[in-house]
C-alpha positions in Angstrom: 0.0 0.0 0.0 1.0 3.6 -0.9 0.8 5.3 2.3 -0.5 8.8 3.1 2.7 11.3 3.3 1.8 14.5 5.2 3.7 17.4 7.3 3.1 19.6 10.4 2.5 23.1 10.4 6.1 23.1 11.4 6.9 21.5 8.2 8.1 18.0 9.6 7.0 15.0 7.3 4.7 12.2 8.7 3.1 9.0 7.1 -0.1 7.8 8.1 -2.2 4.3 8.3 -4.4 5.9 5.5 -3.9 5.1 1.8 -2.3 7.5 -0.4 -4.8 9.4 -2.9 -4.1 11.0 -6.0 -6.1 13.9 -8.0 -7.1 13.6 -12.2 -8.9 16.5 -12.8 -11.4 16.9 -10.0 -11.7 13.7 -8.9 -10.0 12.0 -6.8 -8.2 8.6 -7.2 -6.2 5.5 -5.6 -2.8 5.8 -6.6 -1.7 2.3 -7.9 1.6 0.8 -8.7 1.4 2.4 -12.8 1.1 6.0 -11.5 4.9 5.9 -9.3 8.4 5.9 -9.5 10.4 6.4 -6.9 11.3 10.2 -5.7 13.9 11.2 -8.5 16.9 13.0 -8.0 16.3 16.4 -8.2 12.5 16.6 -7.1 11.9 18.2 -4.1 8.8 17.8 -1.9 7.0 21.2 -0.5 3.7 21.8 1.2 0.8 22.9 -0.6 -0.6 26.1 1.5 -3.8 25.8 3.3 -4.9 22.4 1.9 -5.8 19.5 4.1 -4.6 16.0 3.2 -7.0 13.5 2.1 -6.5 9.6 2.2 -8.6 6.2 2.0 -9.4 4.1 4.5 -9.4 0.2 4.1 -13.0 0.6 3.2 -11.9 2.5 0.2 -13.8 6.1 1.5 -11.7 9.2 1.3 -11.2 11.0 4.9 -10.0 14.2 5.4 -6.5 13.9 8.1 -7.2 17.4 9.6 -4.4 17.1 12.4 -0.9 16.0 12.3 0.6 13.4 15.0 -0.2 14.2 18.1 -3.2 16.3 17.8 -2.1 19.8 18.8 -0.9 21.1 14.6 -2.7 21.0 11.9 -2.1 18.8 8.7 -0.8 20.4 5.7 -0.7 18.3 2.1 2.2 17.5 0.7 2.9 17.5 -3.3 6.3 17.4 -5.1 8.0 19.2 -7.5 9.1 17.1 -10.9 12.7 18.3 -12.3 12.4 18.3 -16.6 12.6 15.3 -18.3 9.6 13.7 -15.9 5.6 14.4 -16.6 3.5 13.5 -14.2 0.4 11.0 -13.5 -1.6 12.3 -10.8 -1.8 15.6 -9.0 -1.8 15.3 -4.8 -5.1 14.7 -3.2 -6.2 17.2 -0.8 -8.8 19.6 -0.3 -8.5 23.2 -0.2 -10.8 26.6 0.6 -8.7 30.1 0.1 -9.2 33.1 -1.7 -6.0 33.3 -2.8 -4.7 30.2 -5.6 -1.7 28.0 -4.9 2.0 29.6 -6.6 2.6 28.8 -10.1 3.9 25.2 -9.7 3.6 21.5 -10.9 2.2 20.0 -8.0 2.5 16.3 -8.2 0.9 13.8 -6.3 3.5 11.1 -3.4 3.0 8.6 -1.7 5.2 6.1 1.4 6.0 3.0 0.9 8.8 0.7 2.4 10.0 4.2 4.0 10.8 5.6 0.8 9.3 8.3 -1.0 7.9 8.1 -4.0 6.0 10.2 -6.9 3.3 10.0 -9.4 5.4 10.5 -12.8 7.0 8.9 -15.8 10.0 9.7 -17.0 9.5 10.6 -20.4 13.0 12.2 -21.7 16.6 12.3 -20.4 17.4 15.1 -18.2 21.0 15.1 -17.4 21.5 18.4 -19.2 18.8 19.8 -17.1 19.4 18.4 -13.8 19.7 21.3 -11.3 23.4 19.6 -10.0 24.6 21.6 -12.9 22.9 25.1 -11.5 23.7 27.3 -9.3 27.3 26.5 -8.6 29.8 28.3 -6.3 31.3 29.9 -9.9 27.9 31.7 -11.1 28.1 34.6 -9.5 31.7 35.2 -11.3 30.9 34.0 -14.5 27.8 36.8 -14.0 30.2 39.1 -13.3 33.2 38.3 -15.7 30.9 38.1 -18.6 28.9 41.6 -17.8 32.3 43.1 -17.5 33.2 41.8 -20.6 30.4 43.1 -22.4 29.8 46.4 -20.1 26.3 48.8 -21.3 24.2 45.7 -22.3 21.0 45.9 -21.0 19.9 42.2 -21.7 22.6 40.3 -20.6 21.9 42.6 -17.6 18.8 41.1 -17.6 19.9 37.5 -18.1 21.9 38.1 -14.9 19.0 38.9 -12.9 17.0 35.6 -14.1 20.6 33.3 -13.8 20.6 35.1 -10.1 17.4 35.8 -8.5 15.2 33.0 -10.3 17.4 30.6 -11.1 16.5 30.2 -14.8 18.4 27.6 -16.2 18.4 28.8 -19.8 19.9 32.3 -18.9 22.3 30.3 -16.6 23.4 28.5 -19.5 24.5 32.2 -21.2 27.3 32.4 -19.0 28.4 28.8 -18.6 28.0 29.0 -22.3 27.1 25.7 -23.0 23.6 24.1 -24.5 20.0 26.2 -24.9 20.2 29.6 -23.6 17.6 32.0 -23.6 17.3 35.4 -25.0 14.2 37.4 -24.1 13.1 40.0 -26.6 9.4 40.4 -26.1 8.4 43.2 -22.8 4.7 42.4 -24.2 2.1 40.1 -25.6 -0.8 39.3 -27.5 -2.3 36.6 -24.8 -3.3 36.4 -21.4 -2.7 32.9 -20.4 -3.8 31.9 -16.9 -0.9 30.3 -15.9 1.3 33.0 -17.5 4.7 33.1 -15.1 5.8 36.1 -15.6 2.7 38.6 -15.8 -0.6 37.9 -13.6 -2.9 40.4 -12.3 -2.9 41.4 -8.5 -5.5 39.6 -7.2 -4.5 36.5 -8.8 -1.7 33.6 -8.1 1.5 35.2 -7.8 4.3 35.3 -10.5 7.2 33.3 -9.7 9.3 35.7 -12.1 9.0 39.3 -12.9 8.6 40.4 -17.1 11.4 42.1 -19.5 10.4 46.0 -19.1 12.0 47.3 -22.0 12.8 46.4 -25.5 16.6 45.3 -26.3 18.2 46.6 -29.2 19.7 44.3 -32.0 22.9 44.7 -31.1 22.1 44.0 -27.3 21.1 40.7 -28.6 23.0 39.9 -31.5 26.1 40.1 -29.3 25.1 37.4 -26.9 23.7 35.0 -29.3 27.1 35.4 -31.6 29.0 34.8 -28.3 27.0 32.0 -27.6 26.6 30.1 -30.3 30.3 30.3 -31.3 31.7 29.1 -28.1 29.0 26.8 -26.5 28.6 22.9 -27.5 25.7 21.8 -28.5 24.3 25.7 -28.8 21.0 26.9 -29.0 19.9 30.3 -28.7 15.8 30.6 -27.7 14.3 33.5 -28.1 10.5 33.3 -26.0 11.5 33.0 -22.6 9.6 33.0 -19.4 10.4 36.8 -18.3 8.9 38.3 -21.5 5.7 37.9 -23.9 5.4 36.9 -27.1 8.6 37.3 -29.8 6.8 37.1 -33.2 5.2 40.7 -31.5 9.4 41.4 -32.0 9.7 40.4 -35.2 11.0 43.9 -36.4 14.0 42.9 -33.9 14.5 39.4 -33.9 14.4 38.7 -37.9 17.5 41.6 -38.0 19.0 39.6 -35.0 19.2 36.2 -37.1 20.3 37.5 -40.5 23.0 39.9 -38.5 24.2 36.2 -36.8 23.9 34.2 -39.6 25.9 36.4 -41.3 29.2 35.5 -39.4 28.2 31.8 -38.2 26.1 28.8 -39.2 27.2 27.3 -36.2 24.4 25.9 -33.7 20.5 26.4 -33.6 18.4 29.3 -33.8 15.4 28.4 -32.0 11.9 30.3 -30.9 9.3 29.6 -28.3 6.0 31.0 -29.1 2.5 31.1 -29.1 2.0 31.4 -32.9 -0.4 33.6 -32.8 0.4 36.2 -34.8 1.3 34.6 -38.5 3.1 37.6 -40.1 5.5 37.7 -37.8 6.3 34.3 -37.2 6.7 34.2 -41.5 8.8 36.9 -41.1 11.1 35.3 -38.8 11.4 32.0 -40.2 12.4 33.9 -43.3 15.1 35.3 -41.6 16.2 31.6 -40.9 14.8 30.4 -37.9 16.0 26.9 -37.3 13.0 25.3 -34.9 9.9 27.2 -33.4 8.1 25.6 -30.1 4.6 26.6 -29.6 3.1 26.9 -26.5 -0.6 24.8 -26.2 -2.5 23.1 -24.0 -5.6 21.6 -26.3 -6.2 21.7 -29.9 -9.9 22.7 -28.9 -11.1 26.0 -29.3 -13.3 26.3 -26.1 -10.4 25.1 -23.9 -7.9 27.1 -26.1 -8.9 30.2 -25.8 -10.3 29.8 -22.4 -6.7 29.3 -20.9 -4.8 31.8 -23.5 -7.6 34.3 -23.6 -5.7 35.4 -26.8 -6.0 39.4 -27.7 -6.4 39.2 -31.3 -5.7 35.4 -32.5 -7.7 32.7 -32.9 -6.5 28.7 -32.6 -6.7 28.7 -36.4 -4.3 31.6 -36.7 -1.6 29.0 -34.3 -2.6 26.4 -36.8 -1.6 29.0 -39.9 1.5 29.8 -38.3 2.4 25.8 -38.1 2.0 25.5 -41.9 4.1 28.3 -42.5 6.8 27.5 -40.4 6.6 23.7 -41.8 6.5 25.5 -45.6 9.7 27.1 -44.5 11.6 23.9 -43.7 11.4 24.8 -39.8 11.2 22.2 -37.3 8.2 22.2 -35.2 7.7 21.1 -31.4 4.5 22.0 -29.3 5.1 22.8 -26.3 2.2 20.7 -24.7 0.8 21.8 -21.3 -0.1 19.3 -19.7 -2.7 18.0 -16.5 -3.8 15.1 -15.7 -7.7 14.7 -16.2 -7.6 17.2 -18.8 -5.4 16.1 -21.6 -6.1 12.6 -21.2 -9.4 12.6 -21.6 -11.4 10.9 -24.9 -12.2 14.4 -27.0 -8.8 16.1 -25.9 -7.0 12.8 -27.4 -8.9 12.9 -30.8 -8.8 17.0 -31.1 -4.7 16.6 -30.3 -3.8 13.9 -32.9 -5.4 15.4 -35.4 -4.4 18.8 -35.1 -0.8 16.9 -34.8 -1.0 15.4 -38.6 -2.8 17.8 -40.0 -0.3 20.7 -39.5 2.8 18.3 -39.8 4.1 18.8 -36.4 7.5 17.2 -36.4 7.4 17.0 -32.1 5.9 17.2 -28.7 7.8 18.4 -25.8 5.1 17.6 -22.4 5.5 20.6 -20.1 3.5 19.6 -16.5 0.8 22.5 -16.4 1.9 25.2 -13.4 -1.0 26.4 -12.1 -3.9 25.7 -9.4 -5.9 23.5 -10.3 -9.1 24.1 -8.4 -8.0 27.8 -9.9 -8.4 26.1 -13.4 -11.4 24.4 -12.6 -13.5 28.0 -12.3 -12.8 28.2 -15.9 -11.9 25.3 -17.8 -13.9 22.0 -16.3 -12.5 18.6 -16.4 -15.6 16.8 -16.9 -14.9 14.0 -19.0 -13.6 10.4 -18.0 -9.8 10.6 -18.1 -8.1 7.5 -20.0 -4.9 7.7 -18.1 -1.5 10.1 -18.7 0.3 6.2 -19.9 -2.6 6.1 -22.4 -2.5 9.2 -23.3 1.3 8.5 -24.6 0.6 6.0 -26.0 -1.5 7.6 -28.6 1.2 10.0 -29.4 3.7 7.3 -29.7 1.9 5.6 -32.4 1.4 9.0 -35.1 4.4 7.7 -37.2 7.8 10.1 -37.8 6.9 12.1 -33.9 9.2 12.6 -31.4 7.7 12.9 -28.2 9.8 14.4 -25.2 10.7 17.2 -23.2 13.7 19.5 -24.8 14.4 21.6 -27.6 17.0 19.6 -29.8 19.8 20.6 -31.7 18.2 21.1 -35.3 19.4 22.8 -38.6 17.0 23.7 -41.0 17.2 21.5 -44.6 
């Protein structure tokens, strides 16, 4: 039996007789042998704020545990936290009444068993490259240095610092250990207003984990670091569409001058972009420019649930499908970048709309991204009602649409 893991209001960890429960959707589930792997290095387990742990009993009825060991603290649910390359089964099972939504994270369902810890998730890529050993070293804060002294009066890699430093973004890290994808923000604004959008959220909602790019970089700003990095770092890919700013094709002006102005002095590495796709002309324009992969963000291929979550400006889930063909007419490689929760991607009509919007745009990959957000915040507007087939099952489909890579990462690509 998976046992119920819980904490203290002190944060100390507890199991409990109870069975472990797991969440897809809104309803709540046994967790069961196919839904865990043992706690992976590099996830860490938190507590989910003002949410009361819910298990089974051996007459298979879920029962709120409102009080720790002892009697005298309340119990607090505990979730965990997946790093890359693992997508998750189940969210935790607890119940929950505040005003105010849970932080902008993947919470993910665990569980005790034989006194080790262990998490509903599949691995479902290889994440060496993104494993946070290689973060945050002693060194960062010199190579921060170092590299802004190098390049003195640039305003974005002032800005990278600030993400590599305070947020610990990986892909600005990887600007000054120059080495592998590393972001370059563009964008200060956008064209959607996503409800799970990191970097942007109105006041009365679930706080950002990361504040947004306030100004506009010039092309040399940004020419200079993607040069620098994609001479000197293996494997190289420069992103533009990062978490701290909006959408890039809004950029295009800037970002199409960047490219040619780079690809002028190297071919070396790839030239990548992480978008919405919303707006067509722009994302033409900079593919032109020789844009090497695009990943575009999406969570269903149904318009209700679409534009429900994006609350797009001025686009429509056509426009996304547009952008797609043109990309694809271009010779770019295309990823989605596929939000995902389980009890809402996995369910019959979510499958279907998916696969087909999958083949009938000539999407090359699918990169599974674990959904940050609330999800009883998610439920006020986009309801899981439908029978969920399983997150395994819901692979499975994708792994049978012939020539698809499914994953997590960007890859290394060059355009034919």
């Amino acid at each position: 039996m998976y046992k119920l893991l819980y904490a203290d209001e002190q944060g100390r960890m507890f199991d409990h007789d109870l069975a472990a429960v797991g969440r897809t959707g809104n309803r709540l589930v046994e967790i069961i042998d196919e839904d865990m792997i043992e706690l992976p290095e590099g996830a860490s387990l938190m507590l989910l704020p003002g949410s009361t742990p819910v298990g089974m009993n051996q007459q298979g009825e879920f029962k709120l545990l409102e009080y720790a060991q002892g009697g005298r603290s309340k119990a607090r649910a505990v979730g965990a936290l997946l790093p890359q390359g693992y997508t998750r089964t189940l969210l935790p099972g607890y119940w929950r009444k505040a005003d105010q939504p849970l932080p902008l994270y993947g919470y993910t369902a665990v569980a005790l068993r034989d006194d080790k810890v262990f998490v509903a998730a599949i691995q479902t890529d290889e994440p060496d490259r993104w494993d946070p050993r290689h973060y945050n070293s002693e060194d960062l804060p010199k190579l921060v240095q170092s590299r802004l002294t190098k390049f003195s009066n640039n305003r974005l890699l002032e800005q990278l610092a600030r993400c590599a430093l305070e947020y610990s973004c990986f892909t600005a890290q990887n600007i000054f250990y120059t080495r592998w994808e590393g972001g370059l923000p563009m964008s200060p604004v956008c064209n959607a207003r996503c409800l799970g959008c990191i970097s942007l959220q109105p006041a009365e909602c679930c706080p950002s984990p990361q504040s947004r790019l306030a100004f506009r970089p010039t092309i040399e700003e940004a020419a200079q670091i993607a040069l620098h990095h994609l001479q000197n770092a293996p494997d190289a890919i420069i992103s533009f569409g990062q978490g701290c700013e909006g959408e890039p094709a809004l950029a295009a002006g800037d970002i199409a001058p960047v490219i040619d102005k780079v690809r002028r002095k190297t071919e070396l590495g790839t030239i990548n972009m992480n978008s919405n796709a919303g707006y067509t002309r722009g994302i033409e324009k900079i593919c032109d420019a020789g844009l090497d992969s695009i990943r575009v963000s999406l969570i269903s291929a149904r318009d209700e649930v679409y534009h429900t979550y994006y609350r797009p400006r001025d686009y429509k889930l056509e426009d996304v499908a547009r952008s797609i063909r043109a990309a694809r007419d271009r010779g770019v490689y295309v990823s989605l970048n596929l939000l995902v929760l389980p009890g809402l991607n996995d369910t019959e009509r979510e499958i279907d709309a998916l696969l087909d919007f999958i083949q009938e745009n000539g999407v090359n990959q699918v990169q599974l991204r674990n959904l940050n957000i609330d999800p009883d915040f998610l439920e006020q507007y986009i309801s899981c009602g439908s029978t969920p087939l399983g997150m395994k099952i819901f692979l499975q489909f994708l792994s049978q649409i012939k020539g698809l890579d499914v994953g997590n990462f960007t890859k290394s690509i060059k355009r034919k």
